[in-house]
C-alpha positions as CSV (number, residue, x, y, z in Angstrom):
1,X,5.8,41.6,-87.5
2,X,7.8,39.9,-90.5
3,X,11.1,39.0,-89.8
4,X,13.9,39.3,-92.9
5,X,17.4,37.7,-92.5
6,X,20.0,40.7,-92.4
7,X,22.6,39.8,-94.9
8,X,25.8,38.5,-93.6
9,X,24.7,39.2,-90.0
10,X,21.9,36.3,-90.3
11,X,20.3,38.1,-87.3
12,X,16.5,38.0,-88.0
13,X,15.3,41.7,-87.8
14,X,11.7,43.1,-88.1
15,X,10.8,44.5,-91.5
16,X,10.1,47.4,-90.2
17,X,12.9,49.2,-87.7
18,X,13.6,52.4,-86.1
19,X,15.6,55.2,-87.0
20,X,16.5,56.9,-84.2
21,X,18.1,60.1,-85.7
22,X,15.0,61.8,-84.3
23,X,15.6,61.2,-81.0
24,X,18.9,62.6,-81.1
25,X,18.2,65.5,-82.8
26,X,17.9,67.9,-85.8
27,X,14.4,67.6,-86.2
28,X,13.6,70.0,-83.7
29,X,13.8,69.7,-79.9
30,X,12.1,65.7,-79.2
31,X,12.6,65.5,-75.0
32,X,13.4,62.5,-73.2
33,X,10.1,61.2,-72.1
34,X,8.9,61.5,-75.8
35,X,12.3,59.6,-76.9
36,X,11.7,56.7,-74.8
37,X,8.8,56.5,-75.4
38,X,9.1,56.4,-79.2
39,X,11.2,53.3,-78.3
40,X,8.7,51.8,-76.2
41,X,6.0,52.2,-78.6
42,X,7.9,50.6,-81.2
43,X,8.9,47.7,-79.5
44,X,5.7,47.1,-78.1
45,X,4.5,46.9,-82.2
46,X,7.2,44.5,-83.1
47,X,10.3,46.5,-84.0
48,X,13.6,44.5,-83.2
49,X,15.7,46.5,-85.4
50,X,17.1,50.0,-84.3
51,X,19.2,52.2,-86.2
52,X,21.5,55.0,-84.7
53,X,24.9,56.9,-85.0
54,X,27.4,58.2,-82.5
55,X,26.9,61.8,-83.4
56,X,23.5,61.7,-83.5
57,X,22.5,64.5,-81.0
58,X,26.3,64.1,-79.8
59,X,25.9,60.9,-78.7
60,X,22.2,61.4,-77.1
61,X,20.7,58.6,-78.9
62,X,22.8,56.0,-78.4
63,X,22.5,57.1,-74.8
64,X,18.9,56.6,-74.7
65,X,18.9,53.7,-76.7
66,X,21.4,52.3,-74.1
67,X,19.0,53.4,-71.0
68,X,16.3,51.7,-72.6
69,X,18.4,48.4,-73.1
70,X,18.9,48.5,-69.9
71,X,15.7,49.0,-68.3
72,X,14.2,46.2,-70.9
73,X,16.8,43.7,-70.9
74,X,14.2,40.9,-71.8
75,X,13.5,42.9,-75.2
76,X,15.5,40.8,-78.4
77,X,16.5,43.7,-80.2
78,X,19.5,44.6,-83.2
79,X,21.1,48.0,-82.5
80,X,23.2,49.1,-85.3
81,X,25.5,52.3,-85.3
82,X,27.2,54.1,-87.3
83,X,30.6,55.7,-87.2
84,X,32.8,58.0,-88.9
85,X,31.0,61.5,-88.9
86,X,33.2,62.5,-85.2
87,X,35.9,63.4,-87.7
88,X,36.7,67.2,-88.4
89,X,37.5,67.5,-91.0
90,X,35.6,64.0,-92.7
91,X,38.3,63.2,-94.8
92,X,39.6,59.7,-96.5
93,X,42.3,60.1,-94.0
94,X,40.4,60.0,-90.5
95,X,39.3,56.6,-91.2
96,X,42.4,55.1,-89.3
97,X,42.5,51.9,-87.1
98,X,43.0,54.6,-84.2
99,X,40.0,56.3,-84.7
100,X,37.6,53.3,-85.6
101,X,39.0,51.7,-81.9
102,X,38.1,55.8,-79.8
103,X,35.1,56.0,-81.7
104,X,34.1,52.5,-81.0
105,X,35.0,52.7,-77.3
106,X,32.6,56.0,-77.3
107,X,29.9,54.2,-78.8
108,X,29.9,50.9,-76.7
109,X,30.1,53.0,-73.4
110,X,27.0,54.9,-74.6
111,X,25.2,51.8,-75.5
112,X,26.1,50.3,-72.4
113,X,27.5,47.0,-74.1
114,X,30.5,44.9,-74.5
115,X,30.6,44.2,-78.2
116,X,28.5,46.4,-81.0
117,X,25.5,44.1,-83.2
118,X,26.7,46.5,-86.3
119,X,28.5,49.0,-87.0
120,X,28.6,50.7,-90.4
121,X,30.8,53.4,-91.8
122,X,28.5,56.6,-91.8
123,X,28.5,57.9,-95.8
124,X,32.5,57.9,-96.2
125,X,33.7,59.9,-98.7
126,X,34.0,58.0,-101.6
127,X,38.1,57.1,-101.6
128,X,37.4,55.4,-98.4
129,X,35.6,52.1,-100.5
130,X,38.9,51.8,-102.2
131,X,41.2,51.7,-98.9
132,X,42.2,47.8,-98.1
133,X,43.6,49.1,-94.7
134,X,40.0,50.5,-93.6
135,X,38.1,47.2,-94.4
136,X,41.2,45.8,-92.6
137,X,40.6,47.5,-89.6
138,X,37.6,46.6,-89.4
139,X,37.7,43.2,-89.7
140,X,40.0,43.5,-86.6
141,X,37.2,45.0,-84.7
142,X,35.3,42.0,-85.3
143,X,38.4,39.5,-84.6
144,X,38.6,41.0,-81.4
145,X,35.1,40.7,-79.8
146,X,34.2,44.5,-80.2
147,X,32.0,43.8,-82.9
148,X,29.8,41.5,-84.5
149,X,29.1,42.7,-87.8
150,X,30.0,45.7,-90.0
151,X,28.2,47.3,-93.1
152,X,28.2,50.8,-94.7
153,X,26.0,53.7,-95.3
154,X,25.7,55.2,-98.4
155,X,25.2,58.1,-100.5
156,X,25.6,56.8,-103.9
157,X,24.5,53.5,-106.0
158,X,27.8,53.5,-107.5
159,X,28.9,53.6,-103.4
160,X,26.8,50.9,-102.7
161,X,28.2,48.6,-105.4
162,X,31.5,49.5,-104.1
163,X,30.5,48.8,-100.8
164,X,29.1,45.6,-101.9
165,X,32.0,44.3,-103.5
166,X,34.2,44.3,-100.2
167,X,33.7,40.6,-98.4
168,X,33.5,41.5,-95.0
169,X,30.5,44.0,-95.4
170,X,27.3,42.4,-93.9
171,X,24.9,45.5,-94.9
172,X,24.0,48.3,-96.9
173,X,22.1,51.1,-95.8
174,X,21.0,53.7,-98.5
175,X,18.1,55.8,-99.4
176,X,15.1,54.4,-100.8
177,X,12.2,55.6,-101.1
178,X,9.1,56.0,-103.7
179,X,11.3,59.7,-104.8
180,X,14.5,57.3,-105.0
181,X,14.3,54.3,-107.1
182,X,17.4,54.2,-108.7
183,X,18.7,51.6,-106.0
184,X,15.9,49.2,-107.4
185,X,17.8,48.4,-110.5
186,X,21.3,49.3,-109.9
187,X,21.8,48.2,-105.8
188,X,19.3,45.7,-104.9
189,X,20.1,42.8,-107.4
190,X,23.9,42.6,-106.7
191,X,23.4,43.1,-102.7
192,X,21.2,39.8,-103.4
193,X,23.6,38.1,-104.8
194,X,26.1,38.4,-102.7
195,X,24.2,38.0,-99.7
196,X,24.4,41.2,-98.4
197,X,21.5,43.1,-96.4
198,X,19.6,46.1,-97.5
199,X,18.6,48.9,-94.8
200,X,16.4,51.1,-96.5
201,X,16.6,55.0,-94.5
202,X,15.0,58.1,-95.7
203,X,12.1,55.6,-96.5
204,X,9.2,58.8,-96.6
205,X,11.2,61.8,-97.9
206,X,12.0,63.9,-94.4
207,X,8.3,63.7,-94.0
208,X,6.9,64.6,-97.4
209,X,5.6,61.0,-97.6
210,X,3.8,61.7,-95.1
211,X,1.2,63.6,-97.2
212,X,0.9,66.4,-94.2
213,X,2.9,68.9,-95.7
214,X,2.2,71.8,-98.1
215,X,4.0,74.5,-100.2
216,X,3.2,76.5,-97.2
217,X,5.0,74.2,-94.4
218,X,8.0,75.8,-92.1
219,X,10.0,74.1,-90.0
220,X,12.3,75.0,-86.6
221,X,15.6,76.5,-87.3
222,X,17.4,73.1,-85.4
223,X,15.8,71.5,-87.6
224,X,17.5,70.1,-90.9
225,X,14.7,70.2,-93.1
226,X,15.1,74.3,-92.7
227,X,19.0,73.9,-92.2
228,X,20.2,71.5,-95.0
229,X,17.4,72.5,-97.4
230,X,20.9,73.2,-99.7
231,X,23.0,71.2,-98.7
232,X,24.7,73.6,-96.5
233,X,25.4,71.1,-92.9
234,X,25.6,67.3,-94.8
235,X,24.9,65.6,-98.5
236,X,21.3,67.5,-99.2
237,X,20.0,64.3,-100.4
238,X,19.6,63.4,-96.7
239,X,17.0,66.3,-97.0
240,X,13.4,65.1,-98.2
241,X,15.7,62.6,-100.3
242,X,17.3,65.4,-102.4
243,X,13.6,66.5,-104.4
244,X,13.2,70.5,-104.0
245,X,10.9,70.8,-101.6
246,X,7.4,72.2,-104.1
247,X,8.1,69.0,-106.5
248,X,7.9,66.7,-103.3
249,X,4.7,68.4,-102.1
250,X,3.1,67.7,-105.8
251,X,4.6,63.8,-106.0
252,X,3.4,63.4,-102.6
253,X,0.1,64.5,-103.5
254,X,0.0,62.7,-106.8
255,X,0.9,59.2,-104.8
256,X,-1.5,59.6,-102.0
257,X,-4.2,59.1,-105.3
258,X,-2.0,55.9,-105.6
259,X,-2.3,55.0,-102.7
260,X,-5.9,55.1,-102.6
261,X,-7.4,54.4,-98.9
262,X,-4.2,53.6,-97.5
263,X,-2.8,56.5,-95.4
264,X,0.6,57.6,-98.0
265,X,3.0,56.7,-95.2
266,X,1.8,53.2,-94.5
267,X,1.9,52.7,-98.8
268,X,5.0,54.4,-99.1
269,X,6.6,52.2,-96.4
270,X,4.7,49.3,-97.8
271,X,6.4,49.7,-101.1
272,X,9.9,49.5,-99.8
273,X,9.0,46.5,-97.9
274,X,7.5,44.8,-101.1
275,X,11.1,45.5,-102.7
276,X,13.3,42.4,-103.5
277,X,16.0,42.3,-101.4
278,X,15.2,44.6,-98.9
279,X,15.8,43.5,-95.2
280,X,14.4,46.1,-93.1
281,X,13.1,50.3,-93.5
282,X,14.2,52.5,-91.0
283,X,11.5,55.3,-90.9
284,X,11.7,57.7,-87.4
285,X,9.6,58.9,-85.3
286,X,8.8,62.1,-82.8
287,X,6.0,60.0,-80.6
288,X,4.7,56.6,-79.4
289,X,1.6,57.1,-81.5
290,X,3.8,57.4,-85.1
291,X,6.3,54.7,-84.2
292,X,3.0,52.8,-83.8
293,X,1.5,53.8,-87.4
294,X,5.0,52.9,-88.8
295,X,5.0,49.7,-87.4
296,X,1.7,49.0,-88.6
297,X,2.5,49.2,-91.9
298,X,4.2,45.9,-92.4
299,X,0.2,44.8,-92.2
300,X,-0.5,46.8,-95.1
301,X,-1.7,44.6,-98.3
302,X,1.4,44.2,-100.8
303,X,1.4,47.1,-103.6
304,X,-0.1,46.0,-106.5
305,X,0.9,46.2,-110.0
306,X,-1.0,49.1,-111.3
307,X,0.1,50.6,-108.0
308,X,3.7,50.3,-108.9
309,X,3.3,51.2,-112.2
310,X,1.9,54.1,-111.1
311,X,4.5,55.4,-108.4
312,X,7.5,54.9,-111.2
313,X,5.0,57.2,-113.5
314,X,5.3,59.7,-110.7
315,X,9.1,59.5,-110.2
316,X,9.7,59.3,-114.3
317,X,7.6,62.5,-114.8
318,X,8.2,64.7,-112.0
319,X,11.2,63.6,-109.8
320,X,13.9,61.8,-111.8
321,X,15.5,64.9,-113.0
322,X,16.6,65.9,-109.3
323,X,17.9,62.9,-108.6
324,X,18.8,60.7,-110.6
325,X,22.0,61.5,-112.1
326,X,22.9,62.4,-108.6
327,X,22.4,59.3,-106.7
């Protein structure tokens, strides 16, 4: 597996990671064999890069993640979390140098360690970027040994840039994805210029990159693709990246023609990699087998030209107008 430098961190991560949202839940019920065994799988294939939050699944998956550290404490592996979302109501004013040390207690019991790899700020609202005593805070965290590193997680380009901009931030994580390529142009030059890391998430769409799904497709009522479909439980472009659902199914079938005799979710994983300044794609997983197929994609052959050329035609002509101007 490729290894990528992770901005500010300088930890050497795989290009390919885990998110572990699925094994926390909403995405339908995932047990605790299946979770573990997603992790197993991965890092078996090379992953040294995992990706979680504190309320994903209430905690559950920074639990697990923490019960597999421990039963593979030889395995070299970057755990980031996220923090922020425990707040109700998630308002500007929440993020408080109280909260960020309960919340960081919370999370390093459930990982079962002393201080955090990364911790990043879980989609803020946006008057959080412009609060010195937040970045403040944080940098405290990291004077005192409870973290190493700390980055944000975005909605927005404009949030990114924002993010960017603040010296202590280490990484970026935002959605990118062959239905989101607005960070290409407007977020990935200036993180590479100031040195700091990209974490793609959302990399295939809530599964529509996967090429499995049709106008027909249902999904369980825990999970969020049924749930959020509107953005009724968090920012709907967490939700197959913000594309109504029918135009995803047609992009999706459009770029698995691009992709040619690569399976779409190995090219459309592929692509992000081959982006400048990317340092590592989070995509999930339910089972061993598709944290294994993930993996595998950092093997696939670089996109070509005519390939890319042919994946913006498909965002120009059928996706921009959904997202665009949103994100």
């Amino acid at each position: 597996m490729e290894t990528r430098i992770l901005g500010k961190t300088q930890r050497l991560v795989s290009v390919v990671g885990l998110g572990c949202w699925q094994i926390g839940g909403s995405w339908g019920e995932v047990d605790e064999g299946d979770a573990l065994d997603v992790l197993a799988a991965a890092v078996e294939s090379g992953v040294t890069f995992l990706d979680t939050a504190d309320v994903y699944g209430d905690g559950r998956s920074e639990r697990l993640i923490g019960r597999f550290l421990r039963e593979h404490p030889a395995a070299e592996l970057t755990v980031a979390t996220k923090t922020g979302r425990r707040a109700d109501p998630h308002e500007p004013g929440a993020y408080t140098r109280e909260n960020f040390r309960a919340w960081n207690d919370r999370s390093r019991a459930n990982l079962g360690v002393d201080t955090l790899d990364l911790v990043q700020l879980h989609c803020p609202p946006t008057a959080v970027y412009d609060r010195d005593e937040v970045f403040d805070a944080l940098d405290e965290l990291v004077a005192e040994g409870r973290i190493k590193d700390y980055g944000v997680s975005v909605e927005t380009t404009a949030e990114a840039r924002a993010a960017i901009a603040r010296p202590g931030v280490a990484s970026v994580q935002i959605i990118l994805n062959c239905l989101r390529l607005k960070p290409v142009e407007e977020v990935l030059p200036a993180a590479a210029e100031a040195g700091v890391g990209i974490i793609a998430r959302v990399p295939l769409a809530s599964g529509l990159l996967s090429g499995r799904y049709d106008e027909s497709t249902t999904f369980a009522a825990d999970d969020h693709r049924t749930f959020n479909r509107h953005g009724e439980a968090f920012d709907v472009g967490e939700t197959f990246s913000g594309v109504p659902f029918e135009v995803g199914v047609q992009a999706a079938r459009r770029l698995a023609e691009v992709a040619g005799d690569v399976p779409l979710a190995a090219f459309a994983l592929r692509w992000i990699i081959d982006q400048e300044g990317v340092s590592t794609v989070i995509p999930g997983a339910r089972n061993g087998e598709q944290a294994r197929r993930n993996a595998a994609a950092a093997q696939v052959p670089p996109v070509s030209a005519e390939q890319a050329a042919a994946v913006r035609a498909v965002y120009d002509e059928l996706v921009a107008e959904h997202v665009h101007a949103r994100w």
